[in-house]
C-alpha positions as CSV (number, residue, x, y, z in Angstrom):
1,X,110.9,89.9,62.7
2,X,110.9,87.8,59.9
3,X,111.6,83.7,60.5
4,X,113.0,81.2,58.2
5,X,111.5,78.1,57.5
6,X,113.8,76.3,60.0
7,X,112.4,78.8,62.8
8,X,108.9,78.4,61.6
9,X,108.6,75.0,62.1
10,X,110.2,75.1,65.8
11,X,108.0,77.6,66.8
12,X,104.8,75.1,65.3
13,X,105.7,72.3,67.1
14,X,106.3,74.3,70.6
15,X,102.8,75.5,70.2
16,X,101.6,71.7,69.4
17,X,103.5,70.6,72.3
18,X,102.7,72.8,74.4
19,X,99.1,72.8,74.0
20,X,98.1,70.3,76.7
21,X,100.3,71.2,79.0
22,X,98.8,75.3,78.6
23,X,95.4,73.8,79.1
24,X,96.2,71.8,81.9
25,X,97.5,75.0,83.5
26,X,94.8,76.8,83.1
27,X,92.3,74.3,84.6
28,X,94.5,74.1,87.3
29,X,94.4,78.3,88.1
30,X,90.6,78.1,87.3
31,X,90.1,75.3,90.2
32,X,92.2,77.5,92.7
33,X,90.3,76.8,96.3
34,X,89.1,79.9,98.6
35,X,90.8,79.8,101.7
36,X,89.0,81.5,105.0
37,X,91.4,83.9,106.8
38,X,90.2,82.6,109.7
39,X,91.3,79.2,109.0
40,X,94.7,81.3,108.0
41,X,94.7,82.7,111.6
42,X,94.0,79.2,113.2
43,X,96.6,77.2,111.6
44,X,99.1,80.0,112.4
45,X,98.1,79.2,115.9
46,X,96.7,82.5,116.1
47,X,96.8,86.2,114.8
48,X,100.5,86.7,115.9
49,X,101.8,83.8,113.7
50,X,100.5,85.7,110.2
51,X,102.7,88.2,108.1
52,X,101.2,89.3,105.3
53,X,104.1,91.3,102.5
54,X,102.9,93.9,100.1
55,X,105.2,94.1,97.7
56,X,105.7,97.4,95.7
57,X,102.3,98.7,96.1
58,X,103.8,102.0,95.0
59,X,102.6,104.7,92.7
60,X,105.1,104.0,90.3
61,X,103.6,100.5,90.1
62,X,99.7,101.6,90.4
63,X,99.5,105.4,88.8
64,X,102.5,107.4,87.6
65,X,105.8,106.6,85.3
66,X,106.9,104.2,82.9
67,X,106.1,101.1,84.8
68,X,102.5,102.1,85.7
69,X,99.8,99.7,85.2
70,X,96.0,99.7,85.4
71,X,96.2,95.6,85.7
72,X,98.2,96.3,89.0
73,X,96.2,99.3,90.0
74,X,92.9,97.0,90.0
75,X,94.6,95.1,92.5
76,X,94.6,98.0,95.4
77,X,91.1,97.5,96.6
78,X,91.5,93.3,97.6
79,X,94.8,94.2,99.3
80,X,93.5,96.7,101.0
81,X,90.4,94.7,101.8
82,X,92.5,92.1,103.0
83,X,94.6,94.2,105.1
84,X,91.7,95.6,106.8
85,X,90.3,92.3,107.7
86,X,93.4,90.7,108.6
87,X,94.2,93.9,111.2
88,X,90.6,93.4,112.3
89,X,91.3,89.7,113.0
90,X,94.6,90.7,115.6
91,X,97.1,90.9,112.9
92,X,100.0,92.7,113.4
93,X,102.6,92.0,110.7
94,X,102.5,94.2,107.9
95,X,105.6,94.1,105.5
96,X,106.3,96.9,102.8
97,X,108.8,95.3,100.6
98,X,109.1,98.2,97.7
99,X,111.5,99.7,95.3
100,X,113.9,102.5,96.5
101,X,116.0,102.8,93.4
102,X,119.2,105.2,93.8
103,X,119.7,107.7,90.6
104,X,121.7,104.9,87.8
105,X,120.9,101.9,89.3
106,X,122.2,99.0,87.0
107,X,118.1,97.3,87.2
108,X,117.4,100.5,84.9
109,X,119.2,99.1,81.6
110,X,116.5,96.2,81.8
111,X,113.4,98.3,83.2
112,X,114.2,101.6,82.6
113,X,114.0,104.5,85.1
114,X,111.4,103.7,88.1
115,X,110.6,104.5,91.8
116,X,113.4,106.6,92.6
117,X,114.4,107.4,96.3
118,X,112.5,110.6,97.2
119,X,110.2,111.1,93.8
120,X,106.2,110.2,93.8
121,X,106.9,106.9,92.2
122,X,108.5,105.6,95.1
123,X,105.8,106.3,97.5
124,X,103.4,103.6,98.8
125,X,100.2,104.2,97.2
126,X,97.3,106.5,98.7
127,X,94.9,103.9,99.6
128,X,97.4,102.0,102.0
129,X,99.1,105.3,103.8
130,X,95.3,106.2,104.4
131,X,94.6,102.9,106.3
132,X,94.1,103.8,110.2
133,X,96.9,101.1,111.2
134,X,99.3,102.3,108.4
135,X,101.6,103.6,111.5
136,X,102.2,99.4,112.2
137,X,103.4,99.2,108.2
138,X,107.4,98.0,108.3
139,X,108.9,99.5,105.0
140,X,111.6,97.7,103.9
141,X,113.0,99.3,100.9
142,X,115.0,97.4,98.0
143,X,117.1,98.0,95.0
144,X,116.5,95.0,93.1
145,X,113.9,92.1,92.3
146,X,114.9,90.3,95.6
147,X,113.3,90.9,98.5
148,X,116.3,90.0,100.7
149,X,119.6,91.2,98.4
150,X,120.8,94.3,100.7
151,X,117.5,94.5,103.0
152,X,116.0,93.9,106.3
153,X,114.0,91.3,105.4
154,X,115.9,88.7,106.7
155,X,117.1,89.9,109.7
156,X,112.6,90.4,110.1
157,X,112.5,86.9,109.4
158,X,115.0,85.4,112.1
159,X,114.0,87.8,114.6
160,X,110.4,86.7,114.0
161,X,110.7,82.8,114.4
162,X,106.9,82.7,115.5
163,X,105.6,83.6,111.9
164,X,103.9,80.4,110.6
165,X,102.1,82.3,107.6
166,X,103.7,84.5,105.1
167,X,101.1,85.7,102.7
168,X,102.2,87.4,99.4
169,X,100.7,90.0,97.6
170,X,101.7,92.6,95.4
171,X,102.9,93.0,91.7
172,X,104.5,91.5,89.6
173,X,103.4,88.6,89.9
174,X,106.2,87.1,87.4
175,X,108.8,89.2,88.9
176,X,109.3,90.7,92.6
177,X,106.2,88.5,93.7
178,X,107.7,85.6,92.5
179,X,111.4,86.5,94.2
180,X,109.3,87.6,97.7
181,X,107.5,83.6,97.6
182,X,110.3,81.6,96.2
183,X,112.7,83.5,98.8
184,X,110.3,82.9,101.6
185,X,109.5,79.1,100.6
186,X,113.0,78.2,99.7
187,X,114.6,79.6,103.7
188,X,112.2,77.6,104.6
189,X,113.4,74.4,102.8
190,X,116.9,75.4,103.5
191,X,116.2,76.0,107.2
192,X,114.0,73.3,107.5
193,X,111.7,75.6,109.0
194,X,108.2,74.4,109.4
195,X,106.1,77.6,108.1
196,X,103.9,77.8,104.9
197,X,104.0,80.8,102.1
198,X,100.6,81.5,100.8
199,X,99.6,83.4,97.5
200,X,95.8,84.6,97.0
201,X,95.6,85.1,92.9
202,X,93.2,88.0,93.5
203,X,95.8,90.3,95.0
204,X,98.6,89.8,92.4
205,X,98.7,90.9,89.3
206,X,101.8,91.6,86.5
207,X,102.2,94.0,83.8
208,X,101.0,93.2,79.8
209,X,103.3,94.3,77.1
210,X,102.0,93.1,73.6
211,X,104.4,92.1,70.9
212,X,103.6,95.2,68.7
213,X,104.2,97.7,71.2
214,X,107.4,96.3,72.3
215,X,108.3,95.8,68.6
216,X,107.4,99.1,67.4
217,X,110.2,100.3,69.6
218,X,112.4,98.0,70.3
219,X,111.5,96.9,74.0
220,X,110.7,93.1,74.7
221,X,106.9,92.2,74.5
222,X,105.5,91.1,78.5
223,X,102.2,88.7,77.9
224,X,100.5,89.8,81.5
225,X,97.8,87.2,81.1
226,X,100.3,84.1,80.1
227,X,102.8,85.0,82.6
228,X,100.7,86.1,85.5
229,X,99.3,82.2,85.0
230,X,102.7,80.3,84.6
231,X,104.2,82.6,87.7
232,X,101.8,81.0,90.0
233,X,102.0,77.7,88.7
234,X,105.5,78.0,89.3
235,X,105.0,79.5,92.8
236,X,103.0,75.8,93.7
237,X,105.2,73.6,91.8
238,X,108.0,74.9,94.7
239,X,105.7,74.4,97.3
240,X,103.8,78.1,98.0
241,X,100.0,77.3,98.4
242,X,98.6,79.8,95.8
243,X,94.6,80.2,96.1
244,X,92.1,82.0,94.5
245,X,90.9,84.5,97.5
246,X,91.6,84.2,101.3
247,X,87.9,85.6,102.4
């Protein structure tokens, strides 16, 4: 693609501009605190006030298909680690939230064909159906970005009043992460409900698309690393407490 001089010089001062506000954001995600899971667990007033939602953990996400990423796949091992100790701590909320596509669903003409109802890519991935407490795991499929749109979520949510602290993890970060958290923090601001929406960096992750790739046949290019940052800045500018790990 080939700019005119006009364009050029747009696109120079947006970089110039933007500079110091890119570098602030990046000191910002490179301060992120730890938080302890047991603090988690306390301020939740105990283990029956945490949720934690895994969204699309699938194999279409992690291992087979189009959408298939090795960035996202990286990520298995810290859920799962923080699955297992949250389940050891008394936890009992587990949310699903994944894609269940029906054959021509209208999200394809911007994605493309992915995790359709009753083929491997819709499947939650190995390493969480192997887990000895996956028989707890509520699956609550979707056939969109939103969480909520046409799901049980919500109906979980009001029956489950008790739920102080809704932890997010999952891919992609810029996309059905981002919908889970803002959803979650935003029925909360509606509501005026008093819980909190928490987002540990370490177990979220997006997709990277560069712009040669997506040029060279006519997709649209995905920076994983720029959006994965600006997604959780976004995610704390509304409110959700995004932190490095919860140990």
């Amino acid at each position: 693609m080939k700019m005119v001089t006009g364009e050029e010089e747009r696109v120079s001062d947006l970089l110039r501009t933007s500079e110091s506000f890119l570098r602030y954001v990046a000191e910002w995600e490179a301060d992120l605190a730890v938080l302890p899971l047991a603090q988690v667990v306390r301020e939740a007033g105990g283990p029956g006030g945490v949720a934690l939602h895994v969204v699309d953990l699938t194999v279409g996400f992690c291992d087979t298909g189009r959408l298939a990423s090795p960035r996202i796949a990286a990520i298995v091992f810290p859920i799962v680690d923080l699955l297992c100790r949250a389940h050891a701590a008394g936890v009992k909320h587990f949310l699903l939230i994944q894609d269940a596509h029906p054959e021509g669903s209208p999200e394809f003409e911007a994605f493309g064909p992915h995790c359709v109802v009753g083929t491997p890519e819709a499947k939650t991935v190995p390493e969480l159906e192997a887990l000895p407490f996956s028989n707890q795991f509520l699956r609550i499929p979707k056939r969109s970005i939103s969480p909520s749109i046409g799901t049980e979520l919500e109906s979980w949510m009001a029956a489950h009043p008790e739920v102080t602290r809704h932890i997010v993890v999952g891919d992609c970060t810029d996309i059905c992460v981002y919908q889970t958290a803002m959803y979650l923090k935003m029925r909360a601001n509606a509501l005026m409900l008093e819980y909190e929406v928490l987002v540990p960096e370490d177990c979220v992750q997006t997709y990277d698309f560069s712009v040669e790739r997506a040029q060279a046949i006519g997709a649209i290019p995905h920076d994983g690393d720029l959006l994965h940052l600006i997604a959780l800045y976004h995610m704390a500018l509304n409110g959700v407490r995004v932190v490095r790990t919860i140990t």
